[in-house]
Predicted model as a PDB file, atoms N, CA, C, CB and O in Angstrom, pLDDT in the B-factor column:
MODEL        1                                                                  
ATOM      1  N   UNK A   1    -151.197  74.305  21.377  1.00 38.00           N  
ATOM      2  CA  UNK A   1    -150.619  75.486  20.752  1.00 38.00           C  
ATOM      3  C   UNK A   1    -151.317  76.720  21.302  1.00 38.00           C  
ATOM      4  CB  UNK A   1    -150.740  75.421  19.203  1.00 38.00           C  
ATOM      5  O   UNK A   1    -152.546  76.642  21.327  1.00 38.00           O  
ATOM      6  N   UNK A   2    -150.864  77.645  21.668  1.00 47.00           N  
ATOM      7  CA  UNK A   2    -151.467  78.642  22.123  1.00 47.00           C  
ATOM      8  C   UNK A   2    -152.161  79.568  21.288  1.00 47.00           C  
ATOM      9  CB  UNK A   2    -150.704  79.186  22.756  1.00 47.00           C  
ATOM     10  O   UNK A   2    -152.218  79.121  20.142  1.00 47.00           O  
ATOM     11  N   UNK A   3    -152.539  80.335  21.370  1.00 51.00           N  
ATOM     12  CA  UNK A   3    -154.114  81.582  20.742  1.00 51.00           C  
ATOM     13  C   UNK A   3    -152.662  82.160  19.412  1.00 51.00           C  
ATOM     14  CB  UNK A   3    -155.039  83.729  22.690  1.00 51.00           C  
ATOM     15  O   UNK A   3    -152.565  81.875  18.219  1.00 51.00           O  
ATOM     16  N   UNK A   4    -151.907  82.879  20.150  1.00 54.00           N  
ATOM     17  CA  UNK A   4    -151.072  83.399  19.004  1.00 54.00           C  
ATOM     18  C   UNK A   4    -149.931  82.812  17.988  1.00 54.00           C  
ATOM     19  CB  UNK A   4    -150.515  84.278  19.534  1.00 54.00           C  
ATOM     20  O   UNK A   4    -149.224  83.202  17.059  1.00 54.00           O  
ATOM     21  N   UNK A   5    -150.122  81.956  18.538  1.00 55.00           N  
ATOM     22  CA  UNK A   5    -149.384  80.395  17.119  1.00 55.00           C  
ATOM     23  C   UNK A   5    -150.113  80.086  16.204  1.00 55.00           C  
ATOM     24  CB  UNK A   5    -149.150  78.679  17.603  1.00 55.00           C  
ATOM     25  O   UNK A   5    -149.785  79.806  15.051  1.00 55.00           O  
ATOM     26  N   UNK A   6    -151.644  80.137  16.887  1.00 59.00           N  
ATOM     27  CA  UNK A   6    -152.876  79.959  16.088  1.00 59.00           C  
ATOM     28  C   UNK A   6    -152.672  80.809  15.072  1.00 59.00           C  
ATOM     29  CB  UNK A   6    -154.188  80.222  16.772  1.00 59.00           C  
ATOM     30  O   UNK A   6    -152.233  80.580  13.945  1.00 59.00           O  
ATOM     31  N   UNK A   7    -153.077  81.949  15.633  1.00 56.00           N  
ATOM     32  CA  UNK A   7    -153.173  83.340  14.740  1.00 56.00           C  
ATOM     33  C   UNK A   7    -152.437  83.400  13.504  1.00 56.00           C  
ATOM     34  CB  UNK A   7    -152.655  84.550  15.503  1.00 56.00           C  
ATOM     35  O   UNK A   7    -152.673  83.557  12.306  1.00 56.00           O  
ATOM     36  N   UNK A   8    -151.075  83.141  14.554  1.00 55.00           N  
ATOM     37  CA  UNK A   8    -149.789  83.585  13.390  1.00 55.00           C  
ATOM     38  C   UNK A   8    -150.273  82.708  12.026  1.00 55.00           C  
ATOM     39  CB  UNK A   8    -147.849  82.961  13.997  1.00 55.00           C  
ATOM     40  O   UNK A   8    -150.542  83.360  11.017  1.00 55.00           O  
ATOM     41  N   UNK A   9    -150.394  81.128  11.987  1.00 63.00           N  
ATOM     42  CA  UNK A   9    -150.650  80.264  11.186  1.00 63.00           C  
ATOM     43  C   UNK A   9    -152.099  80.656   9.908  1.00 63.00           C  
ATOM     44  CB  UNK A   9    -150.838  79.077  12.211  1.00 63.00           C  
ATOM     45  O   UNK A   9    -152.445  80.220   8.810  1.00 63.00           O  
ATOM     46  N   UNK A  10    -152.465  81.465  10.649  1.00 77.00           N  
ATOM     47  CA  UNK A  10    -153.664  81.723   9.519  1.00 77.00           C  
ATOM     48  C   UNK A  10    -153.071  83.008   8.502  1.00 77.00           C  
ATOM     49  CB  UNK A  10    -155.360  82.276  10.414  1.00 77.00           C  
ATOM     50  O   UNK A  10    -153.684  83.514   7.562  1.00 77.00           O  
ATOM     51  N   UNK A  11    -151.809  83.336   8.950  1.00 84.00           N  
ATOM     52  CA  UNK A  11    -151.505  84.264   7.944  1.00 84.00           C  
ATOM     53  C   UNK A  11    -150.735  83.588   7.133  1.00 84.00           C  
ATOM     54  CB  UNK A  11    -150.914  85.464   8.346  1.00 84.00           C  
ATOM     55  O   UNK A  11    -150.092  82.598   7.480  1.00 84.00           O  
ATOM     56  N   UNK A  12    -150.745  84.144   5.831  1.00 89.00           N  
ATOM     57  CA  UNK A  12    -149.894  83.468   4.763  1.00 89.00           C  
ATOM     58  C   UNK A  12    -148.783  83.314   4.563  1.00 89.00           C  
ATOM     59  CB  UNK A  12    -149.995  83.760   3.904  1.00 89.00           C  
ATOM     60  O   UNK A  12    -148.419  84.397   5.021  1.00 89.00           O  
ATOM     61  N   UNK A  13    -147.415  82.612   4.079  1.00 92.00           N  
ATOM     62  CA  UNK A  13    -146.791  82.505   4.766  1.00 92.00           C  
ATOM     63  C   UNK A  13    -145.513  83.790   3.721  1.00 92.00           C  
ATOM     64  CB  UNK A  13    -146.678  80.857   5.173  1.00 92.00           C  
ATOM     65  O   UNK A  13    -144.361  84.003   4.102  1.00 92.00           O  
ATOM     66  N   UNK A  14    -146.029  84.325   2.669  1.00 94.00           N  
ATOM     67  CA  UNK A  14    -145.635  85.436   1.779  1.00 94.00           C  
ATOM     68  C   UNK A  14    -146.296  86.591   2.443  1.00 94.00           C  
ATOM     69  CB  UNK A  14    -146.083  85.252   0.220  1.00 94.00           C  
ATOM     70  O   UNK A  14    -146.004  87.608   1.813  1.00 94.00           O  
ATOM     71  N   UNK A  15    -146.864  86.783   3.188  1.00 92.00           N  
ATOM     72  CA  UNK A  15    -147.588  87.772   3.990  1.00 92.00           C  
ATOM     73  C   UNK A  15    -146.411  88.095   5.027  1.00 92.00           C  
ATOM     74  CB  UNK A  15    -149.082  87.171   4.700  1.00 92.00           C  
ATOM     75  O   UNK A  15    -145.726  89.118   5.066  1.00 92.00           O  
ATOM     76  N   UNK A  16    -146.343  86.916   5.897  1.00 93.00           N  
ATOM     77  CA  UNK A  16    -145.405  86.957   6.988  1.00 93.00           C  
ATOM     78  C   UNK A  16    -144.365  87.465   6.649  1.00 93.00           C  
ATOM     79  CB  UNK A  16    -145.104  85.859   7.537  1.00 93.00           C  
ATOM     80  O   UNK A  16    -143.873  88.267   7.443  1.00 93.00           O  
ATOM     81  N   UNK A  17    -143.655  87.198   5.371  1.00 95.00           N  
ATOM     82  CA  UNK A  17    -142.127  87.279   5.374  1.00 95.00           C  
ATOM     83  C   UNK A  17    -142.263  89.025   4.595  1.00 95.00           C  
ATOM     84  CB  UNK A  17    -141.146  85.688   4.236  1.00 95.00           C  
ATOM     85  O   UNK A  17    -141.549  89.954   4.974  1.00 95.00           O  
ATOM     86  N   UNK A  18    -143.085  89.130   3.726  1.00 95.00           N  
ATOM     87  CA  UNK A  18    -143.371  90.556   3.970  1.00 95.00           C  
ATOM     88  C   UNK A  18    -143.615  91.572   4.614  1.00 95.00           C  
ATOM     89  CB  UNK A  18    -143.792  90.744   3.728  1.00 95.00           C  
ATOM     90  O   UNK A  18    -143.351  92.694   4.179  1.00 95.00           O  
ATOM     91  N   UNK A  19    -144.049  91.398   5.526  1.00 94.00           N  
ATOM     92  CA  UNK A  19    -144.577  91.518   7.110  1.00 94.00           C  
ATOM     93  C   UNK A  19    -143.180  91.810   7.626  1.00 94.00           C  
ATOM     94  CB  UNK A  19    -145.399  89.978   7.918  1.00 94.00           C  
ATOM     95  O   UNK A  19    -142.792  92.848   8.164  1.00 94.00           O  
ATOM     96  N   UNK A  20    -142.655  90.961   7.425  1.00 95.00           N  
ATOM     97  CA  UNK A  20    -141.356  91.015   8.336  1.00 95.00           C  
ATOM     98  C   UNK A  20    -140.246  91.677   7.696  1.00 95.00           C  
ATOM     99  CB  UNK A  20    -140.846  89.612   8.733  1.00 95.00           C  
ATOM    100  O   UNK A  20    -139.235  91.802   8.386  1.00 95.00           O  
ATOM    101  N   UNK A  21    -140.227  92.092   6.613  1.00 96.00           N  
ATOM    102  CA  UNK A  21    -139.126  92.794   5.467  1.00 96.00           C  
ATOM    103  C   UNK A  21    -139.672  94.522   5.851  1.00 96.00           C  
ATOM    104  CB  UNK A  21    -139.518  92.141   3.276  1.00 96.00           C  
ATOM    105  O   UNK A  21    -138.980  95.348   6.446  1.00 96.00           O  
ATOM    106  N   UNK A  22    -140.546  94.660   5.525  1.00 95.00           N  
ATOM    107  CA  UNK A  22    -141.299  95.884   5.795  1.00 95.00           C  
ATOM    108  C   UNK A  22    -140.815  96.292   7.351  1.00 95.00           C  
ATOM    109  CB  UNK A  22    -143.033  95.601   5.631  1.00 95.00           C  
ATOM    110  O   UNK A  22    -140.041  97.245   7.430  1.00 95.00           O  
ATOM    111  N   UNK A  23    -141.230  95.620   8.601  1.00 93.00           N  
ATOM    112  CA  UNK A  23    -140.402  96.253   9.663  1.00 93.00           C  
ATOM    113  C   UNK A  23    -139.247  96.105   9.662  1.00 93.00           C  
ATOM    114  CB  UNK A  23    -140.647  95.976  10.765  1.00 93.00           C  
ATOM    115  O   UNK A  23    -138.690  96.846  10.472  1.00 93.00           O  
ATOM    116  N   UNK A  24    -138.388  95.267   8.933  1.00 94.00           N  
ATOM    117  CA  UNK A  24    -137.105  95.405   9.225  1.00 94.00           C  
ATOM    118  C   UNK A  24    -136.763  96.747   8.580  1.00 94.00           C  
ATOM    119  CB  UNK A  24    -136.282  94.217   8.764  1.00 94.00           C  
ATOM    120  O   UNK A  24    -136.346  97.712   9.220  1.00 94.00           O  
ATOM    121  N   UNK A  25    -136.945  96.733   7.427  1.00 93.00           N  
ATOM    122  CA  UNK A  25    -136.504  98.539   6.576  1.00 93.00           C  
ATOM    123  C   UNK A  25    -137.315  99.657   7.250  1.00 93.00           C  
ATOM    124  CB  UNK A  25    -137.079  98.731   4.585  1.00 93.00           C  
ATOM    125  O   UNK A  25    -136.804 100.777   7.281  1.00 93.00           O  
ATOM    126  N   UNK A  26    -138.655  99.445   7.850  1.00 89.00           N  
ATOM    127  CA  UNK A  26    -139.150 101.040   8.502  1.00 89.00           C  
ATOM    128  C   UNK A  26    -137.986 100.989   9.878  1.00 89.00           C  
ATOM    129  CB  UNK A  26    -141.359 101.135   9.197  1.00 89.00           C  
ATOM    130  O   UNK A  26    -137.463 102.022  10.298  1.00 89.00           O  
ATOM    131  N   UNK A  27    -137.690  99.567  10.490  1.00 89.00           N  
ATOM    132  CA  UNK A  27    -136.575  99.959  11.451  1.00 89.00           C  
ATOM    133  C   UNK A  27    -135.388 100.326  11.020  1.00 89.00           C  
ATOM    134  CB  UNK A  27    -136.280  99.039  12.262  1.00 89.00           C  
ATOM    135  O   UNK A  27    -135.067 101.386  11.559  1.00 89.00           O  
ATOM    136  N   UNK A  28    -134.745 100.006  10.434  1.00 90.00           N  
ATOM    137  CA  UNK A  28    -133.443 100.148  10.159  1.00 90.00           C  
ATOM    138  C   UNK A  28    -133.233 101.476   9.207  1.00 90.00           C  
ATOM    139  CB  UNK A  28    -132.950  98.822   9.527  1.00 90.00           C  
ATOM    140  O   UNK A  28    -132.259 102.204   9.401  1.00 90.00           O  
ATOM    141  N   UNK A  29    -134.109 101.734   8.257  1.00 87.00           N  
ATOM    142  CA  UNK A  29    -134.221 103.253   7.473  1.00 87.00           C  
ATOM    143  C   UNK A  29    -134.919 104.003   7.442  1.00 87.00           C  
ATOM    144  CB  UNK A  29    -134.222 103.393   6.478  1.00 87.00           C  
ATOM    145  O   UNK A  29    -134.820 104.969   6.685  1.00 87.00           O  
ATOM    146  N   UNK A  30    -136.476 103.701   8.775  1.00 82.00           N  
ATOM    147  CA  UNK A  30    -137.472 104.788   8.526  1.00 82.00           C  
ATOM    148  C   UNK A  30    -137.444 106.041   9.340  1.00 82.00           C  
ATOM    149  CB  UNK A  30    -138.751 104.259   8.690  1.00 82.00           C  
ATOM    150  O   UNK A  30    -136.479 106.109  10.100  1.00 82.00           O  
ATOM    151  N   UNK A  31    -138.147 106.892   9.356  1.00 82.00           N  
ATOM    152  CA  UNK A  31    -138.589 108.084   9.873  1.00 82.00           C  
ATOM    153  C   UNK A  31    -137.572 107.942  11.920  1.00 82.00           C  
ATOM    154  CB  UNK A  31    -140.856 108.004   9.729  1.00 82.00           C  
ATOM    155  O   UNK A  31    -136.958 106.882  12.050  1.00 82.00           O  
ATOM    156  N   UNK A  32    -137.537 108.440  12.562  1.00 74.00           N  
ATOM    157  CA  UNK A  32    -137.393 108.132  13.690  1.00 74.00           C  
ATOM    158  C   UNK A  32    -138.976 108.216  14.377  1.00 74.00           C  
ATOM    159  CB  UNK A  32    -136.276 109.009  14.237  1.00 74.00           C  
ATOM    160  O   UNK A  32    -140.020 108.488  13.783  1.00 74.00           O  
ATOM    161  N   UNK A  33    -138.796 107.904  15.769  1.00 68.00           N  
ATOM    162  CA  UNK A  33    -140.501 107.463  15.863  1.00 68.00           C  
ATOM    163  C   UNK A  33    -141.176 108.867  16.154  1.00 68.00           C  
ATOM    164  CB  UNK A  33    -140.952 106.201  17.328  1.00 68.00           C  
ATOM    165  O   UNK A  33    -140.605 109.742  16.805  1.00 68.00           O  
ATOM    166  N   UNK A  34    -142.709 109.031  15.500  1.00 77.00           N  
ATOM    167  CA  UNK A  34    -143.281 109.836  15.188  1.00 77.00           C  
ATOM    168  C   UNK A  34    -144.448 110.067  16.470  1.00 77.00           C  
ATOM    169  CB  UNK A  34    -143.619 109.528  13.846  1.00 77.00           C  
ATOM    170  O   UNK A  34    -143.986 109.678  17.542  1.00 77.00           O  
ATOM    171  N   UNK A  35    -145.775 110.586  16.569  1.00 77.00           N  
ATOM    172  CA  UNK A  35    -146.713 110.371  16.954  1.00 77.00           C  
ATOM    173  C   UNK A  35    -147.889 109.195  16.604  1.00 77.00           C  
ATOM    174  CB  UNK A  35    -146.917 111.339  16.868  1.00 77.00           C  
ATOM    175  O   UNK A  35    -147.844 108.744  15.459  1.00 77.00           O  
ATOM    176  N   UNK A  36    -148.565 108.856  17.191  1.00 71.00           N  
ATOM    177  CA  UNK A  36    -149.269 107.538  17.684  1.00 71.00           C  
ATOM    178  C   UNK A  36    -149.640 107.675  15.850  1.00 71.00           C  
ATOM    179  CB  UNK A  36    -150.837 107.574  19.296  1.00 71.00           C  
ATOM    180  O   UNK A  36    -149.331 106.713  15.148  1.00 71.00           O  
ATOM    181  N   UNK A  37    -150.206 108.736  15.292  1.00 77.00           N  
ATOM    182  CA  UNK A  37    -151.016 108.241  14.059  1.00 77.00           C  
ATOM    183  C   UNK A  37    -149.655 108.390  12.879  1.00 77.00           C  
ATOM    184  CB  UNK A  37    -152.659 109.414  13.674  1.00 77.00           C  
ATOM    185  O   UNK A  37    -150.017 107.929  11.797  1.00 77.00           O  
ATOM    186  N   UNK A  38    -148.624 108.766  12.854  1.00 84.00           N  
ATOM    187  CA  UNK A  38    -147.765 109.392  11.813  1.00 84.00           C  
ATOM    188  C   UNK A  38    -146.646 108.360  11.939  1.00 84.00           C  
ATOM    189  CB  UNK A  38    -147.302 111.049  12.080  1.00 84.00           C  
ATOM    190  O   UNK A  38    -145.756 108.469  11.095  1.00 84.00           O  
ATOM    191  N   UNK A  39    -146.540 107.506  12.718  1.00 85.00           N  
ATOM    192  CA  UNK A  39    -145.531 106.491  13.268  1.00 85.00           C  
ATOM    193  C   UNK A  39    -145.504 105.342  12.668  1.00 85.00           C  
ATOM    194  CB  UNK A  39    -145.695 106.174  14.564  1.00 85.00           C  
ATOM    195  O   UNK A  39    -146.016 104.374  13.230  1.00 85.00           O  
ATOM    196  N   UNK A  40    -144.734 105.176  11.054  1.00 88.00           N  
ATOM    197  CA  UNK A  40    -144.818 103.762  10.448  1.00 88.00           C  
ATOM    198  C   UNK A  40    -144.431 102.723  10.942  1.00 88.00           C  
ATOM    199  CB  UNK A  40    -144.302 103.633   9.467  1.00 88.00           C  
ATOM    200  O   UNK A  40    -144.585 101.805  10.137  1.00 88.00           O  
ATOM    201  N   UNK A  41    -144.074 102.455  11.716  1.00 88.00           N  
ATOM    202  CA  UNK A  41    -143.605 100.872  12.709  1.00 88.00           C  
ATOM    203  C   UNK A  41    -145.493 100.930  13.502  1.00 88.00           C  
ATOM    204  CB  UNK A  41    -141.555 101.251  14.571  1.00 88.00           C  
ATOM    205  O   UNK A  41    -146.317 100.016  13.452  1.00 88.00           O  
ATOM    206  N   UNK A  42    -145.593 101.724  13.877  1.00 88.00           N  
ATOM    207  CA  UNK A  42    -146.919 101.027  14.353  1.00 88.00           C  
ATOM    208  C   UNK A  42    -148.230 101.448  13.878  1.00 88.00           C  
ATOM    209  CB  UNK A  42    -147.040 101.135  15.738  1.00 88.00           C  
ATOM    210  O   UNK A  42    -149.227 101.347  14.592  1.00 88.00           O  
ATOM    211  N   UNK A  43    -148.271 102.076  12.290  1.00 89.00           N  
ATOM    212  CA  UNK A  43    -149.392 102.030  11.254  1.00 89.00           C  
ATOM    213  C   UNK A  43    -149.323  99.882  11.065  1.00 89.00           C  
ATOM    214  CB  UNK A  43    -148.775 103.331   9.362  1.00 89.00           C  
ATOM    215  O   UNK A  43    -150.092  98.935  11.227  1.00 89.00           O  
ATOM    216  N   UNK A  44    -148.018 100.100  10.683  1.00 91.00           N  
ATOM    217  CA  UNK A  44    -147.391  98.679  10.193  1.00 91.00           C  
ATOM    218  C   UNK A  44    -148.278  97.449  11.091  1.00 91.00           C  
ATOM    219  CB  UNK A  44    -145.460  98.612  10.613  1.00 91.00           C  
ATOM    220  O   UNK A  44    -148.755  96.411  10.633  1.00 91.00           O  
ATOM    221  N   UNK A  45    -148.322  98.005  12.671  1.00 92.00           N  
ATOM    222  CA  UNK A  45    -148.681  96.554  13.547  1.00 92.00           C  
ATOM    223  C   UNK A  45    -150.060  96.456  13.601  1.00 92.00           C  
ATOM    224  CB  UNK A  45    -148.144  96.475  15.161  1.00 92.00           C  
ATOM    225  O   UNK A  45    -150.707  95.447  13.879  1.00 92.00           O  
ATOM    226  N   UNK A  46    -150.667  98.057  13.195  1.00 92.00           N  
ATOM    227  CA  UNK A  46    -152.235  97.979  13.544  1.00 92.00           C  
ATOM    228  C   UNK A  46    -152.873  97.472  12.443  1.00 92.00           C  
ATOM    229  CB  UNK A  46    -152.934  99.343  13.904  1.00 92.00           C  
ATOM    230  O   UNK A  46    -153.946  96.883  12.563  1.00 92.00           O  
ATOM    231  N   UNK A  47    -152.201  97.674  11.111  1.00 92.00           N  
ATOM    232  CA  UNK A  47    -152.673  97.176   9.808  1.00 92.00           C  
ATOM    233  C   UNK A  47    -152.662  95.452  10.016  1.00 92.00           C  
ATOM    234  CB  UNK A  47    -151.577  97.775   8.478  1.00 92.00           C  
ATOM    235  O   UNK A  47    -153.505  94.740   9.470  1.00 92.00           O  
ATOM    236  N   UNK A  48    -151.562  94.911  10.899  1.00 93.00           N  
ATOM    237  CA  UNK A  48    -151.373  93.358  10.665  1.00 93.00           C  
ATOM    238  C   UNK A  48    -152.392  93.068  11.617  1.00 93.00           C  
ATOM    239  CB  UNK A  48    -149.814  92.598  10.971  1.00 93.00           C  
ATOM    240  O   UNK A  48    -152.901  91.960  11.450  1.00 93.00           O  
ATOM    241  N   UNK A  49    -153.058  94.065  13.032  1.00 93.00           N  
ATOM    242  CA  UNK A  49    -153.866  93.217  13.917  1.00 93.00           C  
ATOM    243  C   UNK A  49    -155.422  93.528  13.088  1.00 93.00           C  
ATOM    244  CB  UNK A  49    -153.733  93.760  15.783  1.00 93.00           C  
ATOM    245  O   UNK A  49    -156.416  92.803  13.119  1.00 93.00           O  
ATOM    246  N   UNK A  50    -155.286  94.588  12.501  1.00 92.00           N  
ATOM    247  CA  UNK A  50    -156.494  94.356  11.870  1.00 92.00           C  
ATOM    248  C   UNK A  50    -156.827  93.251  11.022  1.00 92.00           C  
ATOM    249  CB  UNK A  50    -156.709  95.296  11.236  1.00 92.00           C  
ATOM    250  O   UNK A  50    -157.900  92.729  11.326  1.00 92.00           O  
ATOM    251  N   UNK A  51    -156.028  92.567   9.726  1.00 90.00           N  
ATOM    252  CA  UNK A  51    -155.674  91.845   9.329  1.00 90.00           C  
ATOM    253  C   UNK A  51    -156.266  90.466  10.214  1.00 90.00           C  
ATOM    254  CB  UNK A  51    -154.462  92.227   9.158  1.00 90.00           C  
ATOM    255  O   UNK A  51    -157.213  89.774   9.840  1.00 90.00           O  
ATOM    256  N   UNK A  52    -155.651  90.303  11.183  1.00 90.00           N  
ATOM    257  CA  UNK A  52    -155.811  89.316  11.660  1.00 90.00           C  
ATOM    258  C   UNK A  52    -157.387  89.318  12.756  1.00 90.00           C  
ATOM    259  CB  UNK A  52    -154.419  89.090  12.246  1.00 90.00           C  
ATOM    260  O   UNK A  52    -157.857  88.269  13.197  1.00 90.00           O  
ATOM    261  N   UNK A  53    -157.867  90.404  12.970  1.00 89.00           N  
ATOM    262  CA  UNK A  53    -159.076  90.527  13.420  1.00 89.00           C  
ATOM    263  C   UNK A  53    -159.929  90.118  12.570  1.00 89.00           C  
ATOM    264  CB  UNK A  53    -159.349  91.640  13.787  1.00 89.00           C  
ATOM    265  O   UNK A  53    -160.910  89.481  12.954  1.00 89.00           O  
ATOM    266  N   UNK A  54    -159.745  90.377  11.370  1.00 87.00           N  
ATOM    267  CA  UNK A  54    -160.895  90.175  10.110  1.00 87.00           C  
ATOM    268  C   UNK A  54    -160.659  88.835   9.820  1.00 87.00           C  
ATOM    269  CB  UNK A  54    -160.726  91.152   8.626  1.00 87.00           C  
ATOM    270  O   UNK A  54    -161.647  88.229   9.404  1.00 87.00           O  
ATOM    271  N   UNK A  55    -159.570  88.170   9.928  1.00 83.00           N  
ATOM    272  CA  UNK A  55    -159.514  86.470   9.891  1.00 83.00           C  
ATOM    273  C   UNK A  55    -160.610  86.234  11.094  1.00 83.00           C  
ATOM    274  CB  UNK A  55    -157.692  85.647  10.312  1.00 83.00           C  
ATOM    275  O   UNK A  55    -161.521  85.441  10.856  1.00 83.00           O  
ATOM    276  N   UNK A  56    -160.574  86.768  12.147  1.00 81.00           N  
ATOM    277  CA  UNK A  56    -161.309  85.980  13.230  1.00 81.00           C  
ATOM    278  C   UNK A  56    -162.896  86.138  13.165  1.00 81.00           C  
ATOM    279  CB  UNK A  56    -160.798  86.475  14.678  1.00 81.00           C  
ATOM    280  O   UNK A  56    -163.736  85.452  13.748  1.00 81.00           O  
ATOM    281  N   UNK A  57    -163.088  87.219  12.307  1.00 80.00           N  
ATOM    282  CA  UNK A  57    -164.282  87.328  12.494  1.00 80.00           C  
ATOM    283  C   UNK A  57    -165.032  86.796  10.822  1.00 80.00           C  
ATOM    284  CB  UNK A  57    -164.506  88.922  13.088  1.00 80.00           C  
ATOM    285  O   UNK A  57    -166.255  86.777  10.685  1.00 80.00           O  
ATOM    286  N   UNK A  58    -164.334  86.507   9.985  1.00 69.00           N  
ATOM    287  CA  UNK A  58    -164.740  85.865   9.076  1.00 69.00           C  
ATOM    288  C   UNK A  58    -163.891  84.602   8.738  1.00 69.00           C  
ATOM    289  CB  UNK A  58    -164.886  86.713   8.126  1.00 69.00           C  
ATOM    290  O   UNK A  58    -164.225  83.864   7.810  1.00 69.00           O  
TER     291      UNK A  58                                                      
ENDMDL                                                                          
END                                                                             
C-alpha cells in the first residue's frame, strides 16, 4: 500500500466524509478563489495536512 493510503487510513472515517462534504460546499457555494491565506478550499487542505502531520508525529 503506498505512504498515502496509509495516511488516508489513519483518519477517521466521519472525519473523511466530513472532510469531503466541507469541500464539496466551499466548491460548489464558496467565495470564488481568494489569496493564499483568505482562500477556504485551501485553509480546508492545510488544516487536513496538518491534521495528518500531527498523526505522524504522535
Amino acid at each position: 500500500m503506498s505512504r498515502s493510503g496509509s495516511r488516508k487510513q489513519r483518519l477517521g472515517f466521519l472525519y473523511r466524509i466530513s472532510y469531503r462534504i466541507r469541500w464539496i460546499m466551499l466548491h460548489l457555494f464558496g467565495p470564488a478563489q481568494l489569496g493564499g491565506g483568505n482562500d477556504p478550499l485551501t485553509r480546508l487542505k492545510r488544516e487536513r495536512e496538518e491534521r495528518l502531520s500531527k498523526q505522524d508525529r504522535g
